[in-house]
C-alpha positions in Angstrom: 119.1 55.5 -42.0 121.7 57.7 -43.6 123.9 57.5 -40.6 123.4 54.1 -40.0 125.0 52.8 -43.5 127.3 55.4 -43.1 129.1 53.8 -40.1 131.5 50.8 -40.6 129.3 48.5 -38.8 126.3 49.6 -40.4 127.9 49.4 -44.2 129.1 45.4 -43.1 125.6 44.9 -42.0 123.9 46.2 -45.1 126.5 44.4 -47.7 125.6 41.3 -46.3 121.8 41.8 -47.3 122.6 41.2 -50.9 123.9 38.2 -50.0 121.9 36.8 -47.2 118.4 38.8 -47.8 118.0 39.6 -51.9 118.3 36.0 -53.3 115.1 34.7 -51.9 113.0 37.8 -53.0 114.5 37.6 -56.3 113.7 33.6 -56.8 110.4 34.2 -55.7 109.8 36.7 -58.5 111.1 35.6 -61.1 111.6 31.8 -60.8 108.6 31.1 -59.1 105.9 34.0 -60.4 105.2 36.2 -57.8 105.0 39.8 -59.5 101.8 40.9 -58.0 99.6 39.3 -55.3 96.2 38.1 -56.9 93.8 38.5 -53.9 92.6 41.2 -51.6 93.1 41.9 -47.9 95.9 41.5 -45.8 94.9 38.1 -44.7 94.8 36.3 -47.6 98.2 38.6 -49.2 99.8 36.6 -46.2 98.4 33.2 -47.0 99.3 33.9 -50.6 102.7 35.0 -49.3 103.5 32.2 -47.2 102.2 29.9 -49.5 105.2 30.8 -51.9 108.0 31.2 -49.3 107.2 27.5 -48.7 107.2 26.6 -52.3 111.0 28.3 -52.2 111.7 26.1 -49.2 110.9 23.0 -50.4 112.6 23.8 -53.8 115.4 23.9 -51.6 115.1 20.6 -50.0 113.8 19.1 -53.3 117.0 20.3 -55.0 119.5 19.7 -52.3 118.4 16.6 -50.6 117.7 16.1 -46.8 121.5 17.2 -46.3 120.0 20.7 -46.4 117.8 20.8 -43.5 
């Protein structure tokens, strides 16, 4: 990994995950609630997952109108 951020493409590619990959992982926390999952197994940690990544999404749409989409 070292090598990988070390190179100039590498250090582009990893700058632009503040950008492009943080923000949503960040809303979700703190806007939205989701500091620890409240259910067991893997299954229902991914329901419970994609159950908030959709509440982000439509957020989204809610706050930007159909223009978004």
């Amino acid at each position: 990994m070292k090598r990988k951020i070390d190179s100039a493409t590498g250090r582009a590619i990893y700058s632009m995950r503040l950008a492009i990959g943080e923000p949503p992982f960040a809303h979700i926390r703190s806007t939205i609630g989701l500091n620890i999952f409240t259910l067991r197994s893997k299954k229902k940690v991914n329901i419970q997952w994609n159950l908030f990544c959709i509440i982000h999404n439509l957020k989204k749409v809610h706050a930007y109108g159909n223009g978004f989409v």
